[in-house]
C-alpha angles and dihedrals in degrees: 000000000000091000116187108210115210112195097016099150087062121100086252095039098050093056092055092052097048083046086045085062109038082058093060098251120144097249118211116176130200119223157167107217123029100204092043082065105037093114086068085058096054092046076062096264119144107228129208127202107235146124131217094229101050095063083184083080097052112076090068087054096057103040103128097002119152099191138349131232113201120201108145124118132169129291118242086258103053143082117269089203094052106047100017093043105018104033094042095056089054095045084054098044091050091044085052090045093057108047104255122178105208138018121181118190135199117219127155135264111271100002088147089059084059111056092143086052100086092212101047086047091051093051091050092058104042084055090057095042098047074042091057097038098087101244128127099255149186128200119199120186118190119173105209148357127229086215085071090058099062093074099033099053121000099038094050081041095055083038088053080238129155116264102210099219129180114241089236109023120165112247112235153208107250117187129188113254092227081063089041090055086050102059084044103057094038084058076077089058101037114070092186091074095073124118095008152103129229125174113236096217118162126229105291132350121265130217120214086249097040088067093042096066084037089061090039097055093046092054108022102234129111121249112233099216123207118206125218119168122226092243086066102044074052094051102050090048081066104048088047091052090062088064117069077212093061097048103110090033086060095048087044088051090046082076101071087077085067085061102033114098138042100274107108117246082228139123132186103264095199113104094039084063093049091048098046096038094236112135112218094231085071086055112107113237132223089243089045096053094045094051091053096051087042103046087047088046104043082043089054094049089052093055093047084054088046087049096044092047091050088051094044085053101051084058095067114102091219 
């Protein structure tokens, strides 16, 4: 298939285009910035100037396409309303214009259970109105990604950092983003994934603790831990919603009320294996990921020291 990527300079996007290809798919990618994404080209993607929220750029973009695989989502920076809401509605109005067989879209687990959360909302929304479009869809709702672990955790644990942690913070389901990919692109082969929405769990739920001796153990050095309470992370969201600066700050922050708590962010995968044809033992754990970033850092470091010993020596005089 002729399969437009949206959000493919992301740490999820990226991954389904690199999977698109493998599989043999002609890859096109929408984007902002062409030299933010020159390393797609060279992967051997075709890349079109455009932004979700100027619809105006869509209809190149979609020229020959055959579906479309969402996974933008806003910068830190930016307004949730205005590229998760906005921008997606146009995405999905210009996919539907222009005859487009197949969208699949990426929400999050357990957005319904949020609606206070505007991202979650948003989310929600965005799932009933590409329902209602008229397109054949696929929703798919992950709940985490172990990318987003190694700065959190392995990397403040090697550096001797604070982790900020919550006092009560839900374990979750984090799943790598290559397995993720994967359930994205064969979504194109499986039509019994239309119309429908699966969650994208891995394969247990992780506490914040939990993590932190994982990591220990794999590096052998102790994780310093930094409490905040969710009242303050609360309180701060408020102040910040008083600023017009602090808008989107304030709507990022409103998140933390998805993890606080003691529910897993979790769902039985089961079914989604048997759907997809994926079996779990292919899936990627949590252990398996962290001993791979550990044994090719702590390899890395080995050979600095090696390097820095060999130069000490050639400075000596006998």
């Amino acid at each position: 298939m002729k399969v437009l990527v949206v959000g493919a300079t992301g740490t999820l996007g990226r991954q389904i285009a690199r999977r698109a290809l493998d599989e043999g798919h002609e890859v096109r990618c929408l984007v902002r910035s062409a030299q933010r994404a020159a390393f797609l080209r060279e992967w051997g993607v075709e890349l079109v100037r455009g932004n979700l929220s100027r619809p105006e750029t869509l209809p190149a973009a979609l020229e020959g396409v055959d579906a479309v695989i969402d996974a933008s989502t806003a910068r830190p920076s930016e307004s949730v309303l205005q590229v998760d809401w906005q921008g997606k509605v146009n995405l999905i109005k210009a996919t539907r214009d222009a005859g487009v067989k197949r969208f699949i879209f990426f929400s999050i687990l357990n957005s319904e259970k949020f609606p206070h959360v505007p991202l979650m909302n948003v989310k929600r929304c965005t799932e009933k109105f590409l329902a209602e479009s008229g397109l054949s869809y696929t929703i798919l709702q992950p709940c985490g990604f172990l990318q987003g672990l190694i700065g959190q955790y392995a990397i403040p644990v090697l550096e001797k950092q604070p982790i900020w942690v919550m006092g009560e913070a839900a374990p979750i389901a984090y799943m790598d983003t290559q397995d993720i990919a994967r359930f994205a692109v064969r979504v194109l082969s499986v039509p019994e994934t239309e119309n429908r929405s699966f969650p994208l769990a891995g394969t247990r739920a992780w506490g914040a603790y939990e993590i932190m001796r994982l990591c220990e153990r794999k590096c052998g050095q102790e994780a310093r831990v930094s409490r905040i309470s969710l009242e303050l992370l609360r309180a701060i969201r408020k102040v910040a919603q008083f600023f017009q600066w602090g808008w989107n700050f304030a709507d990022r922050l409103a998140f933390v009320e998805v993890v606080a708590g003691s529910q897993p962010l979790d769902a039985p995968m089961d079914e989604v294996y048997q759907v997809f044809g994926i079996p779990k033992e292919e899936i990627t754990t949590l252990e398996d990921y962290m001993q791979e970033y550990f044994s090719r850092i702590m390899k890395k470091l080995k050979e600095l020291d090696y390097d820095s010993e060999k130069a000490s020596k050639k400075k000596l005089p006998f």
